[in-house]
N, C-alpha and C positions, 0 to 999 in steps of 0.2 A: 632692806627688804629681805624675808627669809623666802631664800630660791633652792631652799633645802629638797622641796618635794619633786626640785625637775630635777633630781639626782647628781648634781654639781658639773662640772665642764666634760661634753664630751669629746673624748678622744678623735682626729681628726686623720687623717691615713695621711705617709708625708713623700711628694716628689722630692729630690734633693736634682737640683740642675746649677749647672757648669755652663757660666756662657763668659766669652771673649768680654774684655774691658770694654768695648766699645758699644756691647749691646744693650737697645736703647728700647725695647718694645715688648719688658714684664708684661705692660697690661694687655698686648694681647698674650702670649702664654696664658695667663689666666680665662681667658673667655672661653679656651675649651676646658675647662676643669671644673666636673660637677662639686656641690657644695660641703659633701662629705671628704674632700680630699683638698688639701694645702700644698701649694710650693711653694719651697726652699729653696734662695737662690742666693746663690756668689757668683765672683767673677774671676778671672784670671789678672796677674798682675801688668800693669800697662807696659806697653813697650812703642817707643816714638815708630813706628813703620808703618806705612799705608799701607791699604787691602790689597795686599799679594803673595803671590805662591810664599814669597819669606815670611808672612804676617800668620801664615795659616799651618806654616811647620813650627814658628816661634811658640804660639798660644798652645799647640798641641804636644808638646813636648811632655813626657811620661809626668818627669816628675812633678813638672808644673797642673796636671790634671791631678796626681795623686796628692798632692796637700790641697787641691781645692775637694776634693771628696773626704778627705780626713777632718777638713773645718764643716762641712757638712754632718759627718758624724755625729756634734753634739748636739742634732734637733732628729735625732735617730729616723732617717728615710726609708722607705721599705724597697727602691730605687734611688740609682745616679742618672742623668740624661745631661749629656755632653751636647748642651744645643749649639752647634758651628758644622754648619755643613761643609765648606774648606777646608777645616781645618782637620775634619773625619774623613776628607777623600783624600787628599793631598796625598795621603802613603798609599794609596790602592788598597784595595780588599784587604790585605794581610795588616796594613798598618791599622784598617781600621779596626781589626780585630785584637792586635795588638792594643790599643788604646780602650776596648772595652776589658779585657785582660788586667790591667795595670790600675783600671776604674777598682776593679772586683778585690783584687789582691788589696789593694790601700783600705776600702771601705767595708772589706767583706759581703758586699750587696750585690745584688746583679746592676749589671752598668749598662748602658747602648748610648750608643753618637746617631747625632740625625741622617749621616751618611748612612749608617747601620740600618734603621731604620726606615728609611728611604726604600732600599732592596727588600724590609718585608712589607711593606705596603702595597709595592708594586706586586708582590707574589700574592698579595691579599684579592688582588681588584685584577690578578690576571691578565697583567699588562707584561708584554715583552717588546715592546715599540714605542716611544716618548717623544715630546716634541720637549725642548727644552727652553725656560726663560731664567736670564740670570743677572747682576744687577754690576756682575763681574767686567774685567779686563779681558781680554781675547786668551791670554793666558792661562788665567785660570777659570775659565768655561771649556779649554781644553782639556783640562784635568778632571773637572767633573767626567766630559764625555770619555775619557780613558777609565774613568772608576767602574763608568756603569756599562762600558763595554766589554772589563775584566770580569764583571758578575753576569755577564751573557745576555743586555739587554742594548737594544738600538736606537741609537739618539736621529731621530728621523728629519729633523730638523729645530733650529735654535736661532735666539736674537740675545742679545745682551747690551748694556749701556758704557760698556768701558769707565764704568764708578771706580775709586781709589778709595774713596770717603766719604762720610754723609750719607750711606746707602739708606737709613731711618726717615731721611727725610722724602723720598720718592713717593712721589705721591699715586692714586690708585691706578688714575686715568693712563698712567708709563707704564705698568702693569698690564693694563688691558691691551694697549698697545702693541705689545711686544709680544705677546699673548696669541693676537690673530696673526703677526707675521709669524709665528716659528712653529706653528701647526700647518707640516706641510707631511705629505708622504703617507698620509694615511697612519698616525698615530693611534695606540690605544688608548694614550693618557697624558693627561701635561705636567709636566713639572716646575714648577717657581721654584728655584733657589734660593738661597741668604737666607738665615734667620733673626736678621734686620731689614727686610725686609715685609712691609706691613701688606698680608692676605687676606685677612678671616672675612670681612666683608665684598673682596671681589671674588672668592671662589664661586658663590652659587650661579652670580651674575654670570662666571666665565662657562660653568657648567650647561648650564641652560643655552649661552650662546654656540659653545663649540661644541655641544652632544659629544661629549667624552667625559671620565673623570680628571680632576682638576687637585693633583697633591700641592703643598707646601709645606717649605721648609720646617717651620713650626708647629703645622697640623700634624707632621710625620711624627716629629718627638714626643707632641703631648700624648698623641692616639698609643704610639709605642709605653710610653712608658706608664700611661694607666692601662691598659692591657699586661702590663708584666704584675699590678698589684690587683690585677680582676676588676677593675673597673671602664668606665666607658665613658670618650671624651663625649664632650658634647659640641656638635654642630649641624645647623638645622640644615637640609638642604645640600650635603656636605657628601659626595658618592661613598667615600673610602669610610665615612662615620654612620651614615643614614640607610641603610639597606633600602628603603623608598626610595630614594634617589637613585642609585643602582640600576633601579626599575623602568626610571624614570628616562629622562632625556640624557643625563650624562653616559649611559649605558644603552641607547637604544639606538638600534637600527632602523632607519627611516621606511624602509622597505617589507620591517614586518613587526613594527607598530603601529598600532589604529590611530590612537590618540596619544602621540609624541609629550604632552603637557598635561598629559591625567593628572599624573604623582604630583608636580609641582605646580606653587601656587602663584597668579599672577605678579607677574613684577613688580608691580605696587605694593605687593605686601611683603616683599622683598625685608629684608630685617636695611637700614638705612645703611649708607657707606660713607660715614664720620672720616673725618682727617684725620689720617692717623699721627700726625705731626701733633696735633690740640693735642696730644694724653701723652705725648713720644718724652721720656725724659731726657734734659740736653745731656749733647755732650762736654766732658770737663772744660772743653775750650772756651765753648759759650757761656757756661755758668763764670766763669773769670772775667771772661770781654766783654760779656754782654753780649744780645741777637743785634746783627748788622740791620740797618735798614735795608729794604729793597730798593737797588737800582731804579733806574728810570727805565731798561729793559727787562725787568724782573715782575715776571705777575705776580703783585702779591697773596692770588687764593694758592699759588704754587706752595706758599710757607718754604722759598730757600731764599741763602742768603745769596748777595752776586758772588761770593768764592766757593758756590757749592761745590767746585771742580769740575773735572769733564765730564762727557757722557750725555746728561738730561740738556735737551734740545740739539744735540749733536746724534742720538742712536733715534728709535735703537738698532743696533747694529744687524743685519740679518744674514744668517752662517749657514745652510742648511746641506752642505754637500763637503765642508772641509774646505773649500777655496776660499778664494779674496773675500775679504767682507765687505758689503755695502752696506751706505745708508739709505 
């Protein structure tokens, strides 16, 4: 067929992003990136170490970011996005700067890490107070809260699962969980950590329930990094994306809004909250061994296997003062 008159293929704007071996959740990446804009994704080279402070200074190591930006190069991005939030806090402020430094030098492009990120987002929505969720070890949820306490903002309280691995596979319902205990203190905004860890669908719900805005790991990178090529992620309902929303319940004062749920639309019409497991591609281990059956103590609408590791039905853990953790 002559497709002569629709002027041949157009040209597409391109992300280039940098995620950890083990991340498992391109498709969402994608759900916030309007149609005139592509990403380009590689990964870092594997390394046998579960999710900890070592796993998240390993993958971030200079020169291992700058040859994953230099194979990037040859689908010419107009951006690099380092999606690992770990592995962007892990060195404090300076490291992460350092890591966008070392992005720019290899690839010639402007680079940012979703820790990076993270801190303009919050300057975006005017938050200097956070409740934190994270999907981490007590270890490194300490690290996050030293990062974004060196950038002058206060972790007012936090929960986390003490995950090693498998962090893809958490399903939404831990998320909300963790969600209501770790907004304590009168927060501005919440934060979800991991960028394997699956948001896009529970943000509006959490919004709407906690009247605050509701960042993610993932929502930070994408919003960031089509913002550096002038474009605008897409998510409905979304404070930090939707200016409506702002307006709305996640930004509003109960005290001197009329109608709290003007701006947003009944919960029913809510966009659905898919497993994010169904679309999550495996990891190398499962594509070898195959998916375990569930236990006889294992719900199987959970989608984990019985060696999911610790954490999920054990947390989540709840931290909001720097003492002993309970569950």
């Amino acid at each position: 067929m002559d497709v002569s008159f629709l002027g041949g293929p157009q040209p597409q704007r391109g992300v280039g992003v940098v995620a950890p071996f083990d991340f498992a959740l391109d498709r969402e990446l994608w759900r916030w990136v309007p149609d005139e804009v592509s990403l380009h994704l590689t990964r870092t080279p594997f390394v046998p170490v579960e999710v900890s402070l070592d796993l998240a200074r390993l993958v971030s190591e200079h020169e291992t970011l700058q040859d994953a930006v230099r194979a990037l190069s040859a689908v010419a991005p107009e951006v690099a996005a380092y999606a690992c939030t770990s592995g962007s806090f892990v060195g404090g402020v300076a490291g992460e700067r350092a890591m966008c430094a070392a992005m720019t030098q290899a690839g010639e492009l402007p680079s940012l890490t979703t820790s990076g990120a993270l801190l303009e987002a919050l300057r975006e929505i005017g938050a200097r107070r956070v409740a934190v969720v994270t999907p981490y070890t007590r270890s490194v949820t300490d690290s996050l809260e030293d990062y974004l306490g060196e950038a002058g903002i206060t972790v007012t309280g936090r929960a986390y699962l003490g995950l090693t691995r498998h962090i893809w596979k958490v399903p939404y319902r831990d998320v909300v969980d963790m969600a209501r205990e770790a907004v304590v203190g009168s927060p501005d905004a919440l934060f979800i950590s991991c960028t394997n860890l699956p948001t896009y669908d529970v943000i509006p719900q959490l919004e709407a329930e906690l009247r605050m805005p509701v960042l993610s790991a993932n929502q930070v990178t994408v919003w960031a990094a089509l913002r550096e090529i002038g474009a605008q992620a897409v998510g409905p309902y979304q404070a930090l994306l939707d200016p409506a929303a702002r307006r709305g319940p996640a930004g509003m004062a109960s005290s001197t809004v009329a109608d709290p749920m003007a701006s947003m639309p009944p919960m029913t019409s809510m966009p659905p909250m898919a497993d994010p497991a169904a679309h999550a591609e495996p990891e190398p281990e499962a594509a070898l061994a195959g998916a375990a059956s569930p236990g006889p103590d294992v719900d199987p609408a959970d989608g984990l296997d019985p060696g999911f590791g610790p954490g999920i039905g054990e947390g989540p853990f709840l931290d909001d003062s720097g003492g002993p953790s309970t569950i």
